[in-house]
PASEBA-1860 file (N, C-alpha, C; in nm, 3 decimals):
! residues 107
1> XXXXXXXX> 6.588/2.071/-3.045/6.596/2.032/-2.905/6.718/1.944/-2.886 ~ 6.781/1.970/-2.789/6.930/1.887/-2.743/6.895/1.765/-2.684 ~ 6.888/1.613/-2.758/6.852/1.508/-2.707/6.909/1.465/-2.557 ~ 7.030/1.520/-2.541/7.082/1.483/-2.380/7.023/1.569/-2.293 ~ 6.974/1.643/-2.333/6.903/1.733/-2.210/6.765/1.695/-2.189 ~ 6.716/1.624/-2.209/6.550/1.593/-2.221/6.508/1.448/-2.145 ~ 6.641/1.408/-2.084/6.654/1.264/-1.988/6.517/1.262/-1.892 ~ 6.531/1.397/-1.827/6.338/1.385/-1.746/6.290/1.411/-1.795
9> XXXXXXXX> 6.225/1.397/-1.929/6.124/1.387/-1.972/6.034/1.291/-2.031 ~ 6.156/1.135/-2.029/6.146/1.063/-2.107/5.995/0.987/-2.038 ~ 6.049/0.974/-1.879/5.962/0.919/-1.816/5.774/0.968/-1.801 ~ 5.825/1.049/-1.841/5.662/1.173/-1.860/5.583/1.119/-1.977 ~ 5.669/1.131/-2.078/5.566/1.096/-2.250/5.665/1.035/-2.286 ~ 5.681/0.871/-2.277/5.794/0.778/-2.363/5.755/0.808/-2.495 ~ 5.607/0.770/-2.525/5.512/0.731/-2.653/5.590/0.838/-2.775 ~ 5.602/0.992/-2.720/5.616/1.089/-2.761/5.823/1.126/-2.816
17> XXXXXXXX> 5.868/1.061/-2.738/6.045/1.048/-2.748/6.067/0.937/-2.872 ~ 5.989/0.875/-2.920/5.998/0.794/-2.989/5.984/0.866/-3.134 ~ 5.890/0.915/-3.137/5.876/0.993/-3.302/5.957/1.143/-3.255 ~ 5.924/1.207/-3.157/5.942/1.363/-3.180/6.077/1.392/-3.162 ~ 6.138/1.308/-3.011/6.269/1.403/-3.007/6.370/1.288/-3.070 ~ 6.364/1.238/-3.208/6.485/1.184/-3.245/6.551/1.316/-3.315 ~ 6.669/1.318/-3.327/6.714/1.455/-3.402/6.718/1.412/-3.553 ~ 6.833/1.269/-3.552/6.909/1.229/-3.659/6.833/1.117/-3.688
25> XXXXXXXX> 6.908/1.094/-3.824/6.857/0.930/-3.900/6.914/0.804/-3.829 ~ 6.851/0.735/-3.795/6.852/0.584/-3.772/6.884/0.487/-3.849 ~ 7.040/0.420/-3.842/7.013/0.297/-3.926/6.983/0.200/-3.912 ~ 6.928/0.091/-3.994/6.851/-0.032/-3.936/6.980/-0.120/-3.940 ~ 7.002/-0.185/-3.805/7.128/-0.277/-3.798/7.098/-0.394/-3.727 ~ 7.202/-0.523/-3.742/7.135/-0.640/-3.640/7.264/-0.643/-3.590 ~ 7.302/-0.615/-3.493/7.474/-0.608/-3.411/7.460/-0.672/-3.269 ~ 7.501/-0.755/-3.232/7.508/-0.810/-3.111/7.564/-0.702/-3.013
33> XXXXXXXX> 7.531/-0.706/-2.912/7.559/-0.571/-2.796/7.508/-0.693/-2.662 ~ 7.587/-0.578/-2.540/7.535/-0.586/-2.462/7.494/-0.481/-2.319 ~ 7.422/-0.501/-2.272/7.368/-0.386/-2.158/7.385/-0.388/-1.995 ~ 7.398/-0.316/-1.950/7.448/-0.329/-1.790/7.349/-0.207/-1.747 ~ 7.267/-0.264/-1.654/7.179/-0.189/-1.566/7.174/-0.227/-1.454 ~ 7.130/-0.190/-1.330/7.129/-0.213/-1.161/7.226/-0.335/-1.149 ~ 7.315/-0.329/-1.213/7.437/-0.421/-1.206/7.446/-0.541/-1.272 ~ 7.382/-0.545/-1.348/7.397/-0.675/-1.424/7.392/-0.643/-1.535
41> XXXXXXXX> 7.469/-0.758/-1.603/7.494/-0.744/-1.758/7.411/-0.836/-1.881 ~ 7.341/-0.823/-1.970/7.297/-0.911/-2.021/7.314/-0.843/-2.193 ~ 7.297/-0.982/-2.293/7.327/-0.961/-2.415/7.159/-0.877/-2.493 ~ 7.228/-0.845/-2.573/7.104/-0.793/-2.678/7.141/-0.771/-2.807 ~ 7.035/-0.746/-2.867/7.079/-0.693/-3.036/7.039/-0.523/-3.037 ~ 7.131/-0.445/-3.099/7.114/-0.322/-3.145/7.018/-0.328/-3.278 ~ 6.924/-0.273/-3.285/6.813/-0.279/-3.427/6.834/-0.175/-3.484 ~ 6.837/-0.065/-3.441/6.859/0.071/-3.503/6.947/0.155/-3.430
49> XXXXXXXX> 7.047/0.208/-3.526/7.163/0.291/-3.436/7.202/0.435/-3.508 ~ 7.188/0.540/-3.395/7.204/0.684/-3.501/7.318/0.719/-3.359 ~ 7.370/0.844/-3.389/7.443/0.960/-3.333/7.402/0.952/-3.133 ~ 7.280/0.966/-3.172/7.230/0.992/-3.013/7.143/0.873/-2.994 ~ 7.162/0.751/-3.054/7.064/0.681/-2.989/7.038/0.562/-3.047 ~ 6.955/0.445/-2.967/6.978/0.285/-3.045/6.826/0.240/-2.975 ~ 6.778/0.135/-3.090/6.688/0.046/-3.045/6.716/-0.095/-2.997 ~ 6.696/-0.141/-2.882/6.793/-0.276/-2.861/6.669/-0.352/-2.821
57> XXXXXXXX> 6.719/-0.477/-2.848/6.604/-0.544/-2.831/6.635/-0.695/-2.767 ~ 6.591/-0.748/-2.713/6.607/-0.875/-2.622/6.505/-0.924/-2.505 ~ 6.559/-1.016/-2.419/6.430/-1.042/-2.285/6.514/-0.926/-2.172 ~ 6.489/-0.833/-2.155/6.543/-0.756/-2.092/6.445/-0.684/-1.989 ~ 6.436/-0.646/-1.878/6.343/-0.578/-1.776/6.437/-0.427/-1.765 ~ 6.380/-0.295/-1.854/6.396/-0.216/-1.824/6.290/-0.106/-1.800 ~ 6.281/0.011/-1.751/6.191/0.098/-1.700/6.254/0.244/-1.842 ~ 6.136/0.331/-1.867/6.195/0.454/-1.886/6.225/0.555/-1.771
65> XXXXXXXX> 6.318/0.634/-1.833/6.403/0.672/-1.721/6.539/0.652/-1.674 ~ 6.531/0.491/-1.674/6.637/0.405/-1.614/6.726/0.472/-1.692 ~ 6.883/0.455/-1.620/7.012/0.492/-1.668/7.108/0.317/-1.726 ~ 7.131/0.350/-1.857/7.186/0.215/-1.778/7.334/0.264/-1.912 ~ 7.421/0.125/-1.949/7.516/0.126/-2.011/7.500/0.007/-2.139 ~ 7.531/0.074/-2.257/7.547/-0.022/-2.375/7.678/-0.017/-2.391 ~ 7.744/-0.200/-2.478/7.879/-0.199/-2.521/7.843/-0.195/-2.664 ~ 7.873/-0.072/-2.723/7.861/-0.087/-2.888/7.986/-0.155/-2.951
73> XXXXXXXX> 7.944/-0.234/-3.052/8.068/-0.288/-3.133/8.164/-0.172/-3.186 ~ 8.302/-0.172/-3.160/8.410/-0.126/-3.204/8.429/0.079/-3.105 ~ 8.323/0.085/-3.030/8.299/0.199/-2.967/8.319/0.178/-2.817 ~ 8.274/0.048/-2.751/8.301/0.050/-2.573/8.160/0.068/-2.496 ~ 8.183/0.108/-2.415/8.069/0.100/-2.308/8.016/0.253/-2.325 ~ 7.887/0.266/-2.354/7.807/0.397/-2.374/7.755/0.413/-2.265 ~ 7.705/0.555/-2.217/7.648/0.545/-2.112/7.505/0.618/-2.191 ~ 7.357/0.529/-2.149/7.206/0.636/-2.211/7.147/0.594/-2.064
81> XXXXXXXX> 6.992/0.644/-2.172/6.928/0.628/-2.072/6.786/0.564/-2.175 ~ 6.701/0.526/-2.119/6.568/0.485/-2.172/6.500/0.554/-2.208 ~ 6.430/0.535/-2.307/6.365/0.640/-2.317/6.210/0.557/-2.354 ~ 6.203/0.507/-2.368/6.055/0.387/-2.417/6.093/0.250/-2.391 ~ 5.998/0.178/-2.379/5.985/0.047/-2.370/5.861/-0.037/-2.394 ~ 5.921/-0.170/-2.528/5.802/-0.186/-2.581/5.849/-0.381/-2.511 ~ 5.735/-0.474/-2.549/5.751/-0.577/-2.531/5.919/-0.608/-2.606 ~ 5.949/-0.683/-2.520/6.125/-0.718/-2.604/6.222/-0.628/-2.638
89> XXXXXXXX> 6.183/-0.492/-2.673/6.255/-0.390/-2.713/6.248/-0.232/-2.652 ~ 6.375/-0.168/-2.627/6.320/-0.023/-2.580/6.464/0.055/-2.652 ~ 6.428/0.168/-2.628/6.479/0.281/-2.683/6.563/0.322/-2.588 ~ 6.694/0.395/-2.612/6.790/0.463/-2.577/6.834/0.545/-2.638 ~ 6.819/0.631/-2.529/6.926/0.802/-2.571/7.047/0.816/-2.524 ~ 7.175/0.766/-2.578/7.248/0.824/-2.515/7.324/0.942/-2.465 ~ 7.437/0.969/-2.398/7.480/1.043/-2.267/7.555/1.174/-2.355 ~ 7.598/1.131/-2.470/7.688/1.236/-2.550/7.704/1.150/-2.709
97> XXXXXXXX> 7.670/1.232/-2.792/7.650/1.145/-2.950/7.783/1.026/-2.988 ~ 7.802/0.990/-3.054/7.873/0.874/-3.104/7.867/0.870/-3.231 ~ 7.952/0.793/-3.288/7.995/0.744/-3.440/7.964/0.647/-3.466 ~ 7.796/0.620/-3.542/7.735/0.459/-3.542/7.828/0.421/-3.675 ~ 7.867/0.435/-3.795/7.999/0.432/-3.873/8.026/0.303/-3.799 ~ 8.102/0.372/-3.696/8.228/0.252/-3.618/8.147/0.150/-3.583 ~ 8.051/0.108/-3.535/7.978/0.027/-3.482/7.952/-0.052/-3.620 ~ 7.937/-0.036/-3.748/7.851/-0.143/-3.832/8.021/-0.149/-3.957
105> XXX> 8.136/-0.099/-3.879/8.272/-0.181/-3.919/8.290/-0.276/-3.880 ~ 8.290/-0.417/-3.982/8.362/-0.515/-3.897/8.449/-0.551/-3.811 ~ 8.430/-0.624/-3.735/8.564/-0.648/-3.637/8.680/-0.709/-3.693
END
């Protein structure tokens, strides 16, 4: 299944986007990031980062569904979307895969 194509679905079965539609491996990372949704920007930590997707975690108010934007280290501003949300932490799929590599190179 093509993780960018499955954006409406997230909101239907989050519970389910979490185990089923990851494609790739996840690495476990602690990277400072930050996120921009309904216009505001706030900091977070990236916990897990693969190809299509990151666990970020912080005091953050997001919805699944929501569209919003991550700045990955050494990559720029991503554009995902939500895909779960747990106390402190939610899941993102992003918009077109990426090179987590670059992200856990030092600056």
């Amino acid at each position: 299944m093509n993780a960018r194509s499955t954006f409406a679905d997230f909101s239907a079965a989050p519970d389910r986007v979490e185990a089923s539609q990851r494609r790739g491996s996840r690495d476990s990372v602690f990277i400072a990031a930050q996120v921009r949704a309904l216009g505001r920007e706030q900091a977070v930590r990236l916990r897990n980062l693969s190809e299509d997707g990151a666990m970020i975690e912080g005091q953050i108010n997001l919805v699944p569904g929501q569209r919003i934007t991550v700045n990955v280290r050494n990559k720029g501003w991503v554009d995902g979307q939500v895909a779960w949300v747990r106390p402190n932490r939610c899941g993102i799929i992003f918009a077109a895969p990426i090179d987590p590599r670059q992200a856990r190179t030092p600056v």
